[in-house]
C-alpha positions, 0 to 999 in steps of 0.5 A: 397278206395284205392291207390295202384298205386303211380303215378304223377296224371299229367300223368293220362290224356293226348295223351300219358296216352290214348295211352299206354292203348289204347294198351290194347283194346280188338278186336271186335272178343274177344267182340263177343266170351265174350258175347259183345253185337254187332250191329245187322245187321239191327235194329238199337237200337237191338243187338246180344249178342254171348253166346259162354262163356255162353254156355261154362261156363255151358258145354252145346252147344248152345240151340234153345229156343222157344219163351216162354223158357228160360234158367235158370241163376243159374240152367241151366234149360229151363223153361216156361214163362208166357206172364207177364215173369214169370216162369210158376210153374206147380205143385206149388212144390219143384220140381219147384225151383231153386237148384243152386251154387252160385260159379263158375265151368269151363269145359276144353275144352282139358280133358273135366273135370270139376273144382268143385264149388268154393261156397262148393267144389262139382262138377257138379252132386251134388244138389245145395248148394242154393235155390230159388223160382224162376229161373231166366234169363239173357238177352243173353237167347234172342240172339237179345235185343232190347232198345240199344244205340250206343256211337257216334263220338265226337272230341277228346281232344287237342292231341287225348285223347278221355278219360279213364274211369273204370265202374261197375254196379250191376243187378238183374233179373227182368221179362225181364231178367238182369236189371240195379240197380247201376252203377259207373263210376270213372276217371283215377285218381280214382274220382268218375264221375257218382254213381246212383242206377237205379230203373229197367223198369219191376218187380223185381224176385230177387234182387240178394242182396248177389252179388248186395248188392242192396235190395228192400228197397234201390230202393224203392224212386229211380226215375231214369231209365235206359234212365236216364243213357244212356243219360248220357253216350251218353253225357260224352263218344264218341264211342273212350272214353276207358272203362274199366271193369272186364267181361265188356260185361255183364255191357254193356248188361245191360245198352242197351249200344254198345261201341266198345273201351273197356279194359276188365280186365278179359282178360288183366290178363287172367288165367293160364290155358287159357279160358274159365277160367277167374281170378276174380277180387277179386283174381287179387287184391289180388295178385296185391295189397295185399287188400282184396274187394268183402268181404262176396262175396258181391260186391261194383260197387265203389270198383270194378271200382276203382279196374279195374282202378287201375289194368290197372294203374299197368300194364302200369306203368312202361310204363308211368313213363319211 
């Protein structure tokens, strides 16, 4: 842990602290069109979750998908499920595994180029660089997901603060698609307010260890459940309570949580050539702070919130000191 940003910790909270980041708030548009999960229209606990950045992340249109297809999160392809959600392997062959990069290509919009895998360098037509077992899915395959909860109204603070919190959480893929296995919520000032793992509700089809760092044999004796989260989010946040994450939407997906007043800042830093290229917050520090996270390529949700925080800490600084 670290702080980067030398601040008086008596101007981290308060009317005028929440004001200058409420400045930073994305629209609900920019939610939409980054994969934000929205209310849906007539089910209360559903949502909709807009898979425009998906689509475009994996230079494919939108795709009608049939109740028992999904699109695979690594490879892209559509495959079949079982009725448990397992996909179904028809020739129990290597034909049937995942072959993927687990790094990162861009498609321009402008030229129609695509940008080589960040992981080995190679482009689009190239075989994978990594393999698995199993494809796997997240939960904006379905386009409505149900189990959602809403952030409510609550009165604010002497003065109008609603309060300022950055989030991580960590997932893996499970039969219903991306599940919830960590989550950290840390305060202005850096102090960590809610760190738990959380034991997914389906089974587990991969951990996601290299990007999650959780295993099975961290969840084993975990006992609490993504209800046990939304309570306390429902209890600490108001529907006006500021968020702050990086890619924040896929967080908010896997906590079944709708809130509106969020600071994402992969789009407060946004990168050069415009989206769909987003910065990684690995880089942003880097270039901001000098420090290194996310070694290996693993992630901490510790590292990471603190890291949002302390970039938005950065960018209203010379604001909040005047």
């Amino acid at each position: 842990m670290y702080p980067s940003v030398n601040i008086d910790p008596s101007l981290l909270k308060g009317p005028v602290f929440y004001k200058l980041m409420g400045r930073h708030i994305i629209s609900l548009k920019q939610q939409e069109t980054n994969g934000y999960p929205r209310p849906h229209p007539i089910h209360k606990t559903r949502a909709v979750i807009n898979s425009v950045e998906i689509d475009q992340l994996r230079s494919k249109p939108a795709i009608q998908l049939k109740s028992d297809e999904r699109i695979c999160d690594r490879c892209s392809t559509i495959f079949k499920v079982d009725s448990r959600g397992l996909a179904i392997n028809h020739n129990h062959s290597a034909d049937d595994e995942c072959s993927y990069h687990w790094g990162r290509s861009f498609r321009n919009p402008g030229t129609n180029m695509t940008s080589p895998f960040s992981c080995c360098g190679s482009d689009r037509k190239e075989k994978g660089c990594a393999t698995s077992k199993h494809h796997v899915f997240n939960i904006e395959n379905l386009k409505t997901v149900d189990g959602f909860v809403h952030t409510m109204d609550k009165p604010p603070l002497p003065g109008g603060d609603y309060g300022v919190y950055a989030m991580d959480c960590e997932m893996c893929y499970t039969t219903e698609g991306g599940e919830l296995t960590r989550i950290t919520i840390v305060s202005s000032d850096l102090k960590i307010v809610y760190d738990t793992l959380v034991k997914p509700d389906n089974p587990v089809v991969d951990y996601n260890t290299r990007f999650s760092g959780i295993s099975e044999r961290d969840l084993k004796h975990v006992m609490t459940k993504l209800k046990d989260v939304q309570a306390f989010l429902l209890n600490l946040l108001s529907s006006k309570t500021i968020l702050i994450g990086h890619g924040l939407g896929s967080d908010l997906r896997a906590l079944r949580l709708i809130h509106d007043t969020v600071i994402d800042t992969s789009i407060v830093f946004p990168h050069s050539r415009g989206p769909p290229y987003k910065r990684g917050l690995k880089k942003l520090i880097l270039d901001h702070f000098q420090k290194h996270i996310q070694k290996d390529g693993g992630h901490n949700s510790v590292e990471d919130a603190i890291a949002c925080m302390e970039l938005m800490l950065w960018k209203i600084k010379p604001f909040l000191c005047k």
